[in-house]
KOLSEPA-466195 format. One record per residue: residue number from 1; residue in three letters; chain; x negated, y, z negated of N, C-alpha, C in turn. Coordinates in steps of 0.2 Angstrom, whole numbers, always signed. Each point is the difference from the previous one (the first is absolute). Layout:
BEGIN
(NUM,ALA,A,(X,Y,Z),(X,Y,Z),(X,Y,Z)),
...
end
This chain:
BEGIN
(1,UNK,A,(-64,+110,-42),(+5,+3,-4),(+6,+1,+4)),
(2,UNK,A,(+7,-1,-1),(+6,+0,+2),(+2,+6,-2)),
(3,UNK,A,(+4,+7,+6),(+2,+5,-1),(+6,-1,+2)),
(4,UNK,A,(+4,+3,-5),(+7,+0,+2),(+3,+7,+2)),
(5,UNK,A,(+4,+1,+4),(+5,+4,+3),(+7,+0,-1)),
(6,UNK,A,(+4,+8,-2),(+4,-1,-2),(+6,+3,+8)),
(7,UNK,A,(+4,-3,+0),(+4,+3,+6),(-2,+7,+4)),
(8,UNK,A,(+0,+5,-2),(+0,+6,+2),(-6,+0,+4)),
(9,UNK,A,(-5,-3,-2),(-8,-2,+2),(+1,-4,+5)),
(10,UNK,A,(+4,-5,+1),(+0,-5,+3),(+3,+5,+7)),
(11,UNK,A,(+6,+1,-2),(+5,+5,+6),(-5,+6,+4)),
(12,UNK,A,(-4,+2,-3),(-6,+5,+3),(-5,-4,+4)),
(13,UNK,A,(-2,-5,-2),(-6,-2,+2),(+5,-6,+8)),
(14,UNK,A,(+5,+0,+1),(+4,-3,+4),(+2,+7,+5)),
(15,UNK,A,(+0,+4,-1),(+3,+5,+3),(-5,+4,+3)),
(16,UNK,A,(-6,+1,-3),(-8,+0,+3),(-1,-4,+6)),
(17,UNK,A,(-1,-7,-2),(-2,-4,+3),(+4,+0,+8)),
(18,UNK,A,(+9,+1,-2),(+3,+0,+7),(+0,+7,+3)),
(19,UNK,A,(-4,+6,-1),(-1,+6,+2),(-8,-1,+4)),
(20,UNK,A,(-2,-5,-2),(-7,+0,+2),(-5,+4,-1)),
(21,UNK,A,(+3,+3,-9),(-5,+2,-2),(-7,-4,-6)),
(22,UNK,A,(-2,-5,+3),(+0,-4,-5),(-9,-3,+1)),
(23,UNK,A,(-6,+4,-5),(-7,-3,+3),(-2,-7,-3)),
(24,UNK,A,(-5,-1,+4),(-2,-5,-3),(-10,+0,-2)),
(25,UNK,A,(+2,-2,-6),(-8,-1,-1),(-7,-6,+3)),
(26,UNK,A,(+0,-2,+4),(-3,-4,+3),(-7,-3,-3)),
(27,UNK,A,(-5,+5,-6),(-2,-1,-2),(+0,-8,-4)),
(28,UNK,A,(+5,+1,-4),(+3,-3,-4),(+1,-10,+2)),
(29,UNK,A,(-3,-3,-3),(+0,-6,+1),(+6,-3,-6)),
(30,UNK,A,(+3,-5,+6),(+7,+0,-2),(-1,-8,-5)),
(31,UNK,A,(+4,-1,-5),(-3,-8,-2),(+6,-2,+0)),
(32,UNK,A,(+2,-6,+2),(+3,-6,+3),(+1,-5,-6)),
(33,UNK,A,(+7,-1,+2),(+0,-5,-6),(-3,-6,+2)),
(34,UNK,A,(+0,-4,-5),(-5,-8,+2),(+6,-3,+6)),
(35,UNK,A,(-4,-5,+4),(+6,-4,+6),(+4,-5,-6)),
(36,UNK,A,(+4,-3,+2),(+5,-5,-4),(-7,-7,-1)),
(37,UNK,A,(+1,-4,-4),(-3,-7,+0),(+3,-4,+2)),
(38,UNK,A,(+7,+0,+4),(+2,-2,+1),(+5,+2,+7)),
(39,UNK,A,(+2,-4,+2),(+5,+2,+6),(+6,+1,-1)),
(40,UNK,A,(+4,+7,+2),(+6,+0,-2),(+5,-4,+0)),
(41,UNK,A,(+5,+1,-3),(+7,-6,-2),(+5,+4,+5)),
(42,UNK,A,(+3,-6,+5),(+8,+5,+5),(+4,-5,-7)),
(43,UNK,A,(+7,+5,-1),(+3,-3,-2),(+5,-5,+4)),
(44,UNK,A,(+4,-4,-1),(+3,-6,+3),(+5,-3,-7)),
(45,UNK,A,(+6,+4,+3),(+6,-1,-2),(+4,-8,-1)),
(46,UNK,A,(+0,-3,-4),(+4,-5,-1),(+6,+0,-2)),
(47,UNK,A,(+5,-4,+2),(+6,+0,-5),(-1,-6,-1)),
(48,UNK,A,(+2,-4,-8),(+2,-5,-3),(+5,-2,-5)),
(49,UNK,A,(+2,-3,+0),(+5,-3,-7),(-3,+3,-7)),
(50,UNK,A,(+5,+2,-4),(-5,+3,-6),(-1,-4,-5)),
(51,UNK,A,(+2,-8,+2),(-3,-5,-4),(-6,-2,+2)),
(52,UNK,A,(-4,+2,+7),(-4,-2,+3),(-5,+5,-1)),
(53,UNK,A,(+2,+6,-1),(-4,+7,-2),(-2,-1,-7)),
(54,UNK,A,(+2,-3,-5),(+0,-3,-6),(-5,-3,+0)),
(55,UNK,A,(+3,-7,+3),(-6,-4,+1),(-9,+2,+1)),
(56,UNK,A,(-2,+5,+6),(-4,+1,+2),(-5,+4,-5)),
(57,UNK,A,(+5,+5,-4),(-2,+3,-6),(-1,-4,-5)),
(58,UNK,A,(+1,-3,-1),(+0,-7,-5),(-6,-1,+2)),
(59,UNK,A,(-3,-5,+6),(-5,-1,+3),(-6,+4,-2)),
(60,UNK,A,(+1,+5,+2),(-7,+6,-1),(-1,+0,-7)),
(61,UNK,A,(+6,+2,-2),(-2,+0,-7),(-4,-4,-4)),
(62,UNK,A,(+0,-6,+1),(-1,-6,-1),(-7,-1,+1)),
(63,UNK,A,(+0,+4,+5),(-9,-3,+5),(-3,+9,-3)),
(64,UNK,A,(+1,+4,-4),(-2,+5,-1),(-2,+6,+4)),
(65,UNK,A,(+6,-2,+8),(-2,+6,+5),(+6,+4,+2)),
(66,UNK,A,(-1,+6,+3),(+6,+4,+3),(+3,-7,+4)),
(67,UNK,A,(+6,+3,+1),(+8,-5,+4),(-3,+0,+7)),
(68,UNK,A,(-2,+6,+1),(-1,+2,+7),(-8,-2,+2)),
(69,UNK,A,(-6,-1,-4),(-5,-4,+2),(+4,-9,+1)),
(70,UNK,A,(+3,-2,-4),(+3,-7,-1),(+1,-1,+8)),
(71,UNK,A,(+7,+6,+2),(+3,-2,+6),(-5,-1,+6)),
(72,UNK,A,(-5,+5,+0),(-4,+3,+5),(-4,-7,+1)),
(73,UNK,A,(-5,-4,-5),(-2,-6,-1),(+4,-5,+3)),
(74,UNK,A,(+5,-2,-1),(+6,-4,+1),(+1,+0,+9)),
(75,UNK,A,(+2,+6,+0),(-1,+3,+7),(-6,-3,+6)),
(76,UNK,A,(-6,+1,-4),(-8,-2,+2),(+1,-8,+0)),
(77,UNK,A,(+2,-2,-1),(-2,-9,-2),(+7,-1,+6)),
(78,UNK,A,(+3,+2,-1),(+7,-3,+5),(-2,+0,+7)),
(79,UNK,A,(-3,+8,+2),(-3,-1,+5),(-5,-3,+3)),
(80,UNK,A,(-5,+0,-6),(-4,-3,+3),(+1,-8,-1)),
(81,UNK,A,(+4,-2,-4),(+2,-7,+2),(+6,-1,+8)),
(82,UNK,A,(+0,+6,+0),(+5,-2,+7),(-5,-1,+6)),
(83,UNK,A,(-6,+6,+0),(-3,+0,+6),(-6,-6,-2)),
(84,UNK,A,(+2,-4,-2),(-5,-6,-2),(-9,+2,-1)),
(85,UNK,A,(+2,+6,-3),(-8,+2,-1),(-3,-1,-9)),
(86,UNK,A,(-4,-3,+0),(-5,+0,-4),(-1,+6,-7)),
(87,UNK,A,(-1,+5,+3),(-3,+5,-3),(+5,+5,-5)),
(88,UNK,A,(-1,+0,-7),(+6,+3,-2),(-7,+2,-6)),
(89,UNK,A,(+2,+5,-4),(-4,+5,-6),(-1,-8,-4)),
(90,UNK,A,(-6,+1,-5),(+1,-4,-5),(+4,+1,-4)),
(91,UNK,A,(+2,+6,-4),(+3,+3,-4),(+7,-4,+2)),
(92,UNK,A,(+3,+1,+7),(+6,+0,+0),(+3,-8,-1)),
(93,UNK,A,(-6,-3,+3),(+0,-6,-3),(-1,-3,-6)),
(94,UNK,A,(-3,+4,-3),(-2,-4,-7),(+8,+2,-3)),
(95,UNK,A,(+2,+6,-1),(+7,+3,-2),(+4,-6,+4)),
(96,UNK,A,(+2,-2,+7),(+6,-3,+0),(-2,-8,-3)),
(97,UNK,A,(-5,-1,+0),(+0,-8,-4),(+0,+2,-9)),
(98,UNK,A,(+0,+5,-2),(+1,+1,-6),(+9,+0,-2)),
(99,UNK,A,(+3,+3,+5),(+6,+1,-2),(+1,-6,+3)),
(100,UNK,A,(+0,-4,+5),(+3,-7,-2),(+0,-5,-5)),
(101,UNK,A,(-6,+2,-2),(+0,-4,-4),(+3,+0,-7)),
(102,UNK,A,(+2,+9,-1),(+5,+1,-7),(+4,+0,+2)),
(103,UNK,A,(+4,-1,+7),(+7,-2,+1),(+2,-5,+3)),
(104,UNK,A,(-5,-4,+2),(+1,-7,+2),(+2,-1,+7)),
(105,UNK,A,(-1,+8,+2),(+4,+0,+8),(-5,+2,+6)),
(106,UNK,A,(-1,+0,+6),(-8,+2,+5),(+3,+8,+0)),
(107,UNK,A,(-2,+4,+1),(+0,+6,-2),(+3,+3,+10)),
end
């Protein structure tokens, strides 16, 4: 259950805390949210053409995924076809020969 606090509570329980008047129950077993399934996302800024911004949203759309998985995939395959490595997700592969093949161009 989620308890909510309205300011005046909050400003006391802040004003305790920085007084050092503040205990704790140690009994109490604390529960933790689940870990991610995942590894977090850094953002990474691009700029583009807004015809080219266009484009890319067109493409996800198309392939029925967010913009930002699309580039991030894109991203993976570039690289990994630069450092002449082998190993890429099957997903991201199956997805860039999918969108070739509806737009006739190597992804």
């Amino acid at each position: 259950m989620t308890q909510h606090y309205n300011d005046s509570q909050i400003a006391a329980a802040a004003a305790a805390f920085a007084a050092g008047d503040v205990r704790y129950d140690t009994s109490v077993t604390a529960v933790l949210p689940p870990a991610p399934d995942t590894e977090p996302m850094v953002p990474l800024g691009v700029r583009v053409p807004p015809a080219l911004a266009q484009r890319v949203r067109a493409a996800a759309e198309q392939s029925g995924v967010p913009y930002s998985q699309l580039v991030r995939e894109w991203i993976e395959l570039g690289l990994t076809d630069m450092a002449g490595d082998l190993t890429v997700s099957v997903a991201v592969l199956r997805r860039a020969i999918a969108h070739a093949a509806q737009t006739g161009h190597a992804a």
